[in-house]
C-alpha positions as CSV (number, residue, x, y, z in Angstrom):
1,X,176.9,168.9,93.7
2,X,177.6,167.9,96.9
3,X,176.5,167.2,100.7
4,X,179.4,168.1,102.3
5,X,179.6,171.2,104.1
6,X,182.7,173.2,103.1
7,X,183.5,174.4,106.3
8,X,183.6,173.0,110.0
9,X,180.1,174.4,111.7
10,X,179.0,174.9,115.1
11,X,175.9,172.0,115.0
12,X,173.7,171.4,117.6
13,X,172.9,167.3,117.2
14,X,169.8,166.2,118.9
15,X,170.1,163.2,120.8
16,X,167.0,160.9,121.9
17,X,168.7,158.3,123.1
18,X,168.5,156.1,120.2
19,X,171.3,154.9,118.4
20,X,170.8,156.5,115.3
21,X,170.8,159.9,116.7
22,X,173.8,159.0,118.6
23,X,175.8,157.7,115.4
24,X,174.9,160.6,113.5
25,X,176.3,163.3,116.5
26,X,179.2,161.1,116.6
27,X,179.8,161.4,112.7
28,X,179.1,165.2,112.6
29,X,182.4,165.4,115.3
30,X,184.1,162.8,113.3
31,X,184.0,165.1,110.7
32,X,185.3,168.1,112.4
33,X,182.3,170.1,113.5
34,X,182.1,172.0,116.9
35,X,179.1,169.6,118.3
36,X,177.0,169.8,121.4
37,X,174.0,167.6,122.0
38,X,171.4,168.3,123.4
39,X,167.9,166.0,124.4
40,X,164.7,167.5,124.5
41,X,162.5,167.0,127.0
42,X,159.1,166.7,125.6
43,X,157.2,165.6,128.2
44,X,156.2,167.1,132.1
45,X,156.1,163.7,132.9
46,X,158.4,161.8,131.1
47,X,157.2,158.4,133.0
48,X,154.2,158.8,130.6
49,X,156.0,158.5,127.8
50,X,157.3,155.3,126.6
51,X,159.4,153.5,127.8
52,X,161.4,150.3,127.9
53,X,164.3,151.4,126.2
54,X,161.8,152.7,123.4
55,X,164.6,155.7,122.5
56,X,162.6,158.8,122.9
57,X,161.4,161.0,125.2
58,X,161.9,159.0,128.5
59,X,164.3,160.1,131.6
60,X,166.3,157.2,130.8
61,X,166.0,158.2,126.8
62,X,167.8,161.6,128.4
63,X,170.3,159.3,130.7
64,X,171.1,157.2,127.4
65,X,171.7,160.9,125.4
66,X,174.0,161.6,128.0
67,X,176.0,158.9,128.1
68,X,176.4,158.7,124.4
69,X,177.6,162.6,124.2
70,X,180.2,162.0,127.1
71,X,181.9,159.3,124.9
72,X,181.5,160.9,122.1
73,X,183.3,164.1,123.9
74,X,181.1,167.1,123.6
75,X,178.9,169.1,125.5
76,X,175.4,167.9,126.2
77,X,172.0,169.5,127.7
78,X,168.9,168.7,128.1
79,X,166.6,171.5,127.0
80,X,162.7,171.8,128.3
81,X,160.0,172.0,125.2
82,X,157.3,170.2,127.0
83,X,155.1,172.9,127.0
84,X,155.7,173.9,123.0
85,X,155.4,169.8,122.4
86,X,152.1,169.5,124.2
87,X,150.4,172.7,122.0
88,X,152.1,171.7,118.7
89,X,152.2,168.1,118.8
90,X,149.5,166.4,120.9
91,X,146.6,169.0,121.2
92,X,147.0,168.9,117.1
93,X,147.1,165.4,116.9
94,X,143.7,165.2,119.5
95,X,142.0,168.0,117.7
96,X,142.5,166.2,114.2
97,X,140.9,163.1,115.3
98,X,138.3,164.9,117.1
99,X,137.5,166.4,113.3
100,X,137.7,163.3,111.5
101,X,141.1,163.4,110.2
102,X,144.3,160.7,110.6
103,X,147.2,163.0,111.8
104,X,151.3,162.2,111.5
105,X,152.3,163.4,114.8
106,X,156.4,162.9,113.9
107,X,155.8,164.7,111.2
108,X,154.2,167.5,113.1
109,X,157.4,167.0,115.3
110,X,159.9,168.0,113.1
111,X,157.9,170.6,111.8
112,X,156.8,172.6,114.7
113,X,159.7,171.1,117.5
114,X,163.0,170.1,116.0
115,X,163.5,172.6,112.8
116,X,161.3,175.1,114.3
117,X,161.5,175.9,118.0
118,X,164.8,173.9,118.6
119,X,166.1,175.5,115.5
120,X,165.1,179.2,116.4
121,X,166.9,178.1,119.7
122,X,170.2,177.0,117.8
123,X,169.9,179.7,115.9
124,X,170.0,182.3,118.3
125,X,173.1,180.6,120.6
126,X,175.0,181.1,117.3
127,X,174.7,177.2,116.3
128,X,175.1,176.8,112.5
129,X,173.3,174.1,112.3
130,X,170.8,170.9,113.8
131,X,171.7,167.7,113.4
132,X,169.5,164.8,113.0
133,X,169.6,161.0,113.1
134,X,167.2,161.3,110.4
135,X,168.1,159.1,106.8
136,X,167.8,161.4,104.2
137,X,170.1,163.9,102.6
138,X,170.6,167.3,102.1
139,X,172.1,168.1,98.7
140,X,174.6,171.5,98.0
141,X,174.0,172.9,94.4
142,X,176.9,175.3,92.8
143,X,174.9,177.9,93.7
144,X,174.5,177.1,97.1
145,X,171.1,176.3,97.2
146,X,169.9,173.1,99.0
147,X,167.6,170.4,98.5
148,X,166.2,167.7,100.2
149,X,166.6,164.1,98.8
150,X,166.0,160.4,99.9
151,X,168.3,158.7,101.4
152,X,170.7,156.4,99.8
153,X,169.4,153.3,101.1
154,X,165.4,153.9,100.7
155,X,164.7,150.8,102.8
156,X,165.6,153.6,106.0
157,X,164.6,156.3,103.7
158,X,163.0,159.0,106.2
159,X,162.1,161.3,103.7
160,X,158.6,161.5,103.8
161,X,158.1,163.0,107.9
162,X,161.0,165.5,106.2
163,X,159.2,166.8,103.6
164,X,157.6,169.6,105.7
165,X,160.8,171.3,106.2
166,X,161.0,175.2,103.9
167,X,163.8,176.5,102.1
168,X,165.5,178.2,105.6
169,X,165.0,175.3,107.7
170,X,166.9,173.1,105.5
171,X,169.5,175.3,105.2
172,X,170.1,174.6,108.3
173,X,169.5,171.0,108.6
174,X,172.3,168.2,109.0
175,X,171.6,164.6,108.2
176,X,174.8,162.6,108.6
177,X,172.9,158.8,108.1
178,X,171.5,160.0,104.6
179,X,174.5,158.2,102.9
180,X,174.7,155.2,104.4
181,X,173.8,152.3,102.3
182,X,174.3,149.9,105.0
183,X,171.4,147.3,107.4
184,X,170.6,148.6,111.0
185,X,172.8,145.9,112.0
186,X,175.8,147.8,110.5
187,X,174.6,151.3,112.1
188,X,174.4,149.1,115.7
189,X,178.1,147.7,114.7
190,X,179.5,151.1,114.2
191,X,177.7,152.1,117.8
192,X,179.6,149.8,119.0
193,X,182.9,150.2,118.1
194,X,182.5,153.4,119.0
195,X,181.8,152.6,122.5
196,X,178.5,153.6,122.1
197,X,176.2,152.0,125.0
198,X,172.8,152.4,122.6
199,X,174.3,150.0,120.4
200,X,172.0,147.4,121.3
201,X,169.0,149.6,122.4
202,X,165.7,148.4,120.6
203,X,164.2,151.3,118.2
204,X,161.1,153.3,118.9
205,X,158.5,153.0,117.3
206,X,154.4,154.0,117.8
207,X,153.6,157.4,119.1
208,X,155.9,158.3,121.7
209,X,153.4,160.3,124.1
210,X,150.7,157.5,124.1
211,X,152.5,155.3,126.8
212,X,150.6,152.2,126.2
213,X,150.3,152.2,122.6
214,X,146.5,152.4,122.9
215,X,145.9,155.3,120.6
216,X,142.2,154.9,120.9
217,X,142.1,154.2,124.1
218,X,144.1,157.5,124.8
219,X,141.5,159.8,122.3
220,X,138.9,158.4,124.2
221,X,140.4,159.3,127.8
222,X,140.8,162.7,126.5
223,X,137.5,163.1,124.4
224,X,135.4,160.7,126.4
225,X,133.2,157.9,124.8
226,X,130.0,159.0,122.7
227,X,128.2,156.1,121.1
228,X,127.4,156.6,117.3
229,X,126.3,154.6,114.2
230,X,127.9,152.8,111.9
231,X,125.8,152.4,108.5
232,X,126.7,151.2,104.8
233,X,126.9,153.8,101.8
234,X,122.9,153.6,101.9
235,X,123.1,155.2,105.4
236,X,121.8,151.4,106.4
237,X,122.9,151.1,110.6
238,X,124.9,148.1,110.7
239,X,126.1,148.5,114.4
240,X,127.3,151.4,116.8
241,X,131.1,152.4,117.9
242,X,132.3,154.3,121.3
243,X,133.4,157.2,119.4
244,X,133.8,158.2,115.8
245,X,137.5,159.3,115.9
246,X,138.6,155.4,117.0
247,X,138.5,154.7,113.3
248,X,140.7,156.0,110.2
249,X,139.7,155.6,106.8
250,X,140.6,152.2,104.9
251,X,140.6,150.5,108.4
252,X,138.9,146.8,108.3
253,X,139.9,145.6,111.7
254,X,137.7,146.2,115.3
255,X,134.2,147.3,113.2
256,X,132.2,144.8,115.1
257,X,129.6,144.8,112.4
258,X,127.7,141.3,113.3
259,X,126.1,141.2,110.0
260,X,128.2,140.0,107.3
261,X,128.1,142.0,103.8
262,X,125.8,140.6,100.8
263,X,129.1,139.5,99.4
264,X,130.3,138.5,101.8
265,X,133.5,140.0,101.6
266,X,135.1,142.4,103.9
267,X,134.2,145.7,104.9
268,X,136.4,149.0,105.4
269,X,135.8,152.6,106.7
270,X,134.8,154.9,104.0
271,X,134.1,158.2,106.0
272,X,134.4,159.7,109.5
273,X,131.9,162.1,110.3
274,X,132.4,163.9,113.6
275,X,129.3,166.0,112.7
276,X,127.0,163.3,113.3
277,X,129.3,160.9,115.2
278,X,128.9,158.4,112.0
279,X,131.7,155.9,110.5
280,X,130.7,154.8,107.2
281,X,131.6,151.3,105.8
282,X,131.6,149.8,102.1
283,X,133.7,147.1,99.8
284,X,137.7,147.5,99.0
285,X,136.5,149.0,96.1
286,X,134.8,152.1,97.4
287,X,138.2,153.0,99.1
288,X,140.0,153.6,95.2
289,X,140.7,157.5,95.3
290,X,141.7,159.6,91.5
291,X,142.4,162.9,93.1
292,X,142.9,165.2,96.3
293,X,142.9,168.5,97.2
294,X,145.8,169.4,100.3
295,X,146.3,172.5,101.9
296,X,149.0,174.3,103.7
297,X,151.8,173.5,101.1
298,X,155.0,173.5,102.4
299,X,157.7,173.6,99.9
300,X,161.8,172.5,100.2
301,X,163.0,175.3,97.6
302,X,160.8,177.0,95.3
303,X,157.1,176.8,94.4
304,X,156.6,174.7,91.4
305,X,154.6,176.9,88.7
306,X,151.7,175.2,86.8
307,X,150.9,171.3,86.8
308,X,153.9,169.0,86.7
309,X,154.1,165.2,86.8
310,X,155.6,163.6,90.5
311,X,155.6,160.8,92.3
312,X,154.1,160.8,95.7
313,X,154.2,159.3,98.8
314,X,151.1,159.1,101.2
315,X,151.8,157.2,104.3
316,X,155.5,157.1,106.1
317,X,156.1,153.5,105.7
318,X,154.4,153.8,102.3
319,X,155.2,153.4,98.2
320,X,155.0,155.8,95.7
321,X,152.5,156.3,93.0
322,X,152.7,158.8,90.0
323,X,150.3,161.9,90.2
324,X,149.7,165.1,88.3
325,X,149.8,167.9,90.9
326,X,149.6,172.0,90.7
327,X,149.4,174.6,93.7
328,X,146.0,176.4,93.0
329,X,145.3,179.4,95.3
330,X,147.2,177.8,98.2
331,X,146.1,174.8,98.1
332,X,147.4,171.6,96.1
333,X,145.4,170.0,93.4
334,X,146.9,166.3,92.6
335,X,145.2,163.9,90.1
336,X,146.3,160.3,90.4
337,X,147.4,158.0,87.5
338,X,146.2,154.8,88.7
339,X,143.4,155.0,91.7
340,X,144.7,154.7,95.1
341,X,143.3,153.4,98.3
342,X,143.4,154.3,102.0
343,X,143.5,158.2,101.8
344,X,142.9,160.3,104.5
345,X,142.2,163.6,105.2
346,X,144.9,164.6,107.3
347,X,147.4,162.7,106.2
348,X,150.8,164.2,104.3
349,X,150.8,163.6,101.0
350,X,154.9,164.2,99.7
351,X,155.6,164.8,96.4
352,X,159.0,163.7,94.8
353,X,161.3,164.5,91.7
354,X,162.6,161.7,91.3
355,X,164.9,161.3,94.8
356,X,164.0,165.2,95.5
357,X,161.7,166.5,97.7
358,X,159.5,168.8,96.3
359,X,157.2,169.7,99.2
360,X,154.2,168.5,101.2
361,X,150.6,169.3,102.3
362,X,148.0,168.3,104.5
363,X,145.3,166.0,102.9
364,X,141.2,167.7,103.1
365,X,139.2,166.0,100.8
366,X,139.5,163.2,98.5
367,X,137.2,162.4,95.3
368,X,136.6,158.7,95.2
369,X,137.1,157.2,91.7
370,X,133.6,154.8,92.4
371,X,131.4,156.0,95.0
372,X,132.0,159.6,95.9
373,X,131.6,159.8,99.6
374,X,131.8,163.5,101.6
């Protein structure tokens, strides 16, 4: 099998103005594809967006994008999606923590933005192909099918905000960093040789469209501050908070509980209940999860048939843990071997075979493997 396409293709490499995505344009012409890039403007005012040479989504981002294409020699645009962004990407991610829930809004990117409406786009100019700066890889079976897989070097592994990508989007997706097995020091050296001005450009990181980094402070500008409680699994008020989506399950920082538990040791958040306007707090233990249900499954090839054995991955910087898992009347049912902590609803949950990725879904409710809390 391979990952090589077998024939040069008209690819449409989005740029952000980072240095990956402007290595991996720069290998897809290496290679001999038709390129164009093209940065996508997300924003109707990108000065709210980060910036500081954060490599996404600013008007210097698109200055940066362009520069890059011009040495690399191809044709570059900037295309307008700040309209689809602000309905796909940060209404969702608003209307998740209004309901309780702990979002991925770059996974909700590449879902609905960059292998969906930029896609479609490509797709219609006659463009083969998008191309990402993405690590992971996209693997050719004899039979032309593709999968998904993790990269090669799974300290960059991107895998995980990937795995929301169907069948026909990731026949038409292009990862060029998937096979590097090298630091981010090499990728910066090879920007450089190349004449590539990003070379030294920091990477982003946070949530682009929050331009201060203060997510809470940004949820409570848009939803406004309502005072709640805060109580133990007894429903015992320990203290109040300025709004019940400020908090994510398994946090233990900012609580400001001022009395201490009977143990003495520290206390996390249990449950978010918008409902009410309630954050519920208990012991490390309390957090231990055996099994999830997830809905809207989204699946890279075909839908697995009964219960099969996986590893998953929870959290985009997280590890894997091994889980039983079956799609049960469109949901996902997934049993865990060993009890895990710091599940959300909301959250992606991936599940792997192996390197492959077999599909994802949206977390809804959890069952606690000690105290089973709503």
């Amino acid at each position: 099998m391979t990952d090589t396409p077998r024939r040069p293709l008209r690819v449409l490499a989005a740029m952000s103005g980072g240095v990956d995505s402007a290595v991996a344009a720069a290998r897809a012409a290496e290679a001999g594809h038709d390129v164009t890039g093209v940065h996508l403007a997300l924003s109707a005012n990108p000065q709210s967006f980060r910036t500081g040479a954060r490599g996404c989504c600013t008007i210097e981002d698109s200055r940066d994008a362009r520069r890059a294409a011009d040495v690399i020699g191809i044709p570059f645009y900037v295309w307008d999606l700040a309209e689809r962004f602000r309905e796909d990407v940060v209404e969702d991610f608003i209307a998740e923590y209004e309901a309780g829930r702990t979002p991925n809004p770059c996974l909700r990117c590449n879902e609905k933005i960059k292998f969906a409406a930029l896609l479609d786009k490509a797709l219609a100019l006659g463009f083969d192909a998008v191309c990402t700066g993405h690590y992971a890889k996209v693997v050719t079976l004899e039979d032309g099918t593709r999968e998904l897989h993790r990269a090669s070097d799974m300290a960059k592994d991107q895998s995980y905000v990937l795995g929301v990508l169907d069948e026909r989007q990731l026949a038409h997706a292009m990862f060029p960093l998937g096979d590097t097995v090298t630091t981010k020091g090499e990728i910066r050296q090879e920007a450089e040789r190349r004449g590539l001005a990003v070379a030294k450009k920091p990477d982003s990181h946070d949530i682009c469209f929050i331009a201060d980094g203060d997510t809470q402070g940004f949820l409570a500008r848009r939803l406004g501050r309502t005072e709640g409680d805060i109580v133990d699994e007894s429903g015992t008020r320990l203290g109040t908070h300025d709004g019940a989506y400020g908090f994510t399950i398994g946090q233990r920082k900012g609580l400001r509980i001022g009395t201490p538990a009977p143990d003495g040791k520290p206390r996390y958040v249990l449950d978010i209940s918008p409902v009410d306007n309630t954050v519920t707090v208990g012991p490390a233990a309390s957090l231990d999860v055996s099994g999830l249900t997830a809905i809207t499954p989204r699946w890279c090839g075909a839908v697995p048939t009964g219960p099969g054995t996986y590893t998953a991955q929870l959290r985009a910087h997280g590890g894997e843990c091994e889980v039983t898992a079956e799609p049960v009347d469109g949901e996902l049912r997934v049993t865990f071997t060993e009890p895990v902590r710091g599940v959300a609803p909301g959250q992606a949950i991936v599940l792997y075979d192996g390197t492959r990725v077999v599909g994802s879904a949206t977390i809804a409710t959890t069952t606690r493997a000690t105290t089973a809390v709503a």
